[in-house]
N, C-alpha and C positions, 0 to 999 in steps of 0.2 A: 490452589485453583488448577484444575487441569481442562484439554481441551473439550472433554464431553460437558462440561457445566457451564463451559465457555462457551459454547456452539449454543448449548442450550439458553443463557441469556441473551445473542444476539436474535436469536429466533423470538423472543419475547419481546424486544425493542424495535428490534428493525423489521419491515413489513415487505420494503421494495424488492422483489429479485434482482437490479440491477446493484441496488447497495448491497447485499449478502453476495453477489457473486463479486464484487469490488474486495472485498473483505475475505472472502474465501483466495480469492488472488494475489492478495497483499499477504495472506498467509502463508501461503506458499511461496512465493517471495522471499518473504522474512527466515525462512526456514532454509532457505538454498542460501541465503547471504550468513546465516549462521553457519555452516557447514564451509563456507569461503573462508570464513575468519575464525572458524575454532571454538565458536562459542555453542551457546547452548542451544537447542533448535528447537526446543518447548516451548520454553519463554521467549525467543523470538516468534514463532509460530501464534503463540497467545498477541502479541501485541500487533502484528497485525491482523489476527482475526478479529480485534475490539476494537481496533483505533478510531472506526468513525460509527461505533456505537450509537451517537447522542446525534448521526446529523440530520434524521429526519425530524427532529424536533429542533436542534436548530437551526436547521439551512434558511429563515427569514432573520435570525441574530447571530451572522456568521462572529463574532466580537464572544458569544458562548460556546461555541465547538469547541470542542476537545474539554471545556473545561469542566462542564456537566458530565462527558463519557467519563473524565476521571474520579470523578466524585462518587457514580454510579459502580466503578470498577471495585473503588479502596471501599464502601459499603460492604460487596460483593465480595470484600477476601485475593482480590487479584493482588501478586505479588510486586511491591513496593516499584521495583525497576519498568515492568509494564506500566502502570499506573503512573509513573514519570515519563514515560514513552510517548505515551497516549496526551497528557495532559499538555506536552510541548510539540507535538507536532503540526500544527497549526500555525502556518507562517505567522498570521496574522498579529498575531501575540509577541514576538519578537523575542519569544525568550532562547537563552542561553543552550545548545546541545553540549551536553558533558560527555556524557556514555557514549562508545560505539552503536549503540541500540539504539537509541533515540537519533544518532545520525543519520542511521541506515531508515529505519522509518521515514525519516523524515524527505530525504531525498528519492527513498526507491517507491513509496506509493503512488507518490503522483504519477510517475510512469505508465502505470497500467492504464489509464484511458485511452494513453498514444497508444498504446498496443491494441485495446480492442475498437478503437476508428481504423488503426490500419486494418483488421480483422475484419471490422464490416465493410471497406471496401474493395475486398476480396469475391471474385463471383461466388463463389463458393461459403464466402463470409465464415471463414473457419481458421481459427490461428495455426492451423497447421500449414497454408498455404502464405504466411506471414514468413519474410525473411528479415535477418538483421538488417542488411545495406535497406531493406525500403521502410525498415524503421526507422532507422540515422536518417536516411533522404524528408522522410514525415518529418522530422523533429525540425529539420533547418528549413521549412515551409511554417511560416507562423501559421499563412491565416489555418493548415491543416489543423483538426482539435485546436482550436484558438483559446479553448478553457484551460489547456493544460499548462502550467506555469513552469515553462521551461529554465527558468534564471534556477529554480529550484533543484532542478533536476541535475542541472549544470554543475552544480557543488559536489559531485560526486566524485571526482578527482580529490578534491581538496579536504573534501569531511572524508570518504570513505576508500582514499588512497586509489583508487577506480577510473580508470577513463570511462568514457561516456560508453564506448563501445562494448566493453565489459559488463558493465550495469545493464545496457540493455540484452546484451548476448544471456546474461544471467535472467534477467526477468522474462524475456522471450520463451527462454528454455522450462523455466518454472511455468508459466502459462499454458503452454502448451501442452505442459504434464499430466492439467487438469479439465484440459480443453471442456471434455465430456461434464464434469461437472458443473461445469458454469456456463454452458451451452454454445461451445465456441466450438 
């Protein structure tokens, strides 16, 4: 699997602009945090551009995410590591992270919401006017993005050797790379 087939099945599944630009973000994410740690930035790059695949079909049976995007994936030829990426990143589920990749997904997706709430409440509503300290400051404000599951995100020390501030210094920086195409 590579990314042009890849891009091209989320374009078939996923219909939302705000879910494809989530997924275009998390991939580029995935790809900066590959580049952190040495691994490979294709197949991180892949697993976050498919990780939430399956959510517009099931954001009413959240208890199915992940587990249909993986089923859909392994059909599909995505390579074995992605497709365990994907299939466990779903707190919900409680399963086991083994692999550094399935860590980092797991911890560094959620992230990108707090970043583009801090973005839209920017006058300018553009991640380029988004700094680190008033992300840190957003995070330790629950009710700000109150959807975002911080306890998750918080494991980034512990799963991905990371303080918080790094994760997000690294995700910030990633987003902003693409600002333009995800309309930030």
């Amino acid at each position: 699997m590579n990314r042009e087939l890849a891009w091209k099945l989320v374009q078939d599944k996923v219909k939302g602009e705000f879910l494809r630009n989530h997924l275009l973000a998390s991939e580029a994410i995935m790809r900066a945090l590959a580049r952190k740690f040495g691994q490979d930035e294709e197949l991180w790059g892949l697993a976050g551009l498919v990780h939430d695949i399956d959510w517009e079909l099931t954001e009413p049976t959240p208890e199915q995410h992940s587990l249909i995007g993986a089923q859909w994936l392994q059909e599909a030829g995505f390579q074995p590591e992605v497709v365990e990426a994907v299939r466990v990143h779903n707190h919900i589920h409680g399963f086991e992270l083994k692999t550094l990749l399935e860590k980092a997904l797991w911890c560094a997706e959620e992230l990108t919401g707090l970043i583009v709430a801090c973005a839209l409440v920017q006058p300018d509503k553009k991640l380029a006017s988004v700094k680190l300290e008033s992300v840190l400051k957003k995070f330790r404000t629950a009710s700000f993005a109150k959807g975002v599951n911080r306890d998750i995100i918080s494991k980034c020390q512990e799963m991905l050797g990371l303080s918080l501030e790094e994760l997000v210094d690294i995700e910030l920086k990633s987003m902003q790379s693409i600002s333009d195409t995800i309309g930030l």
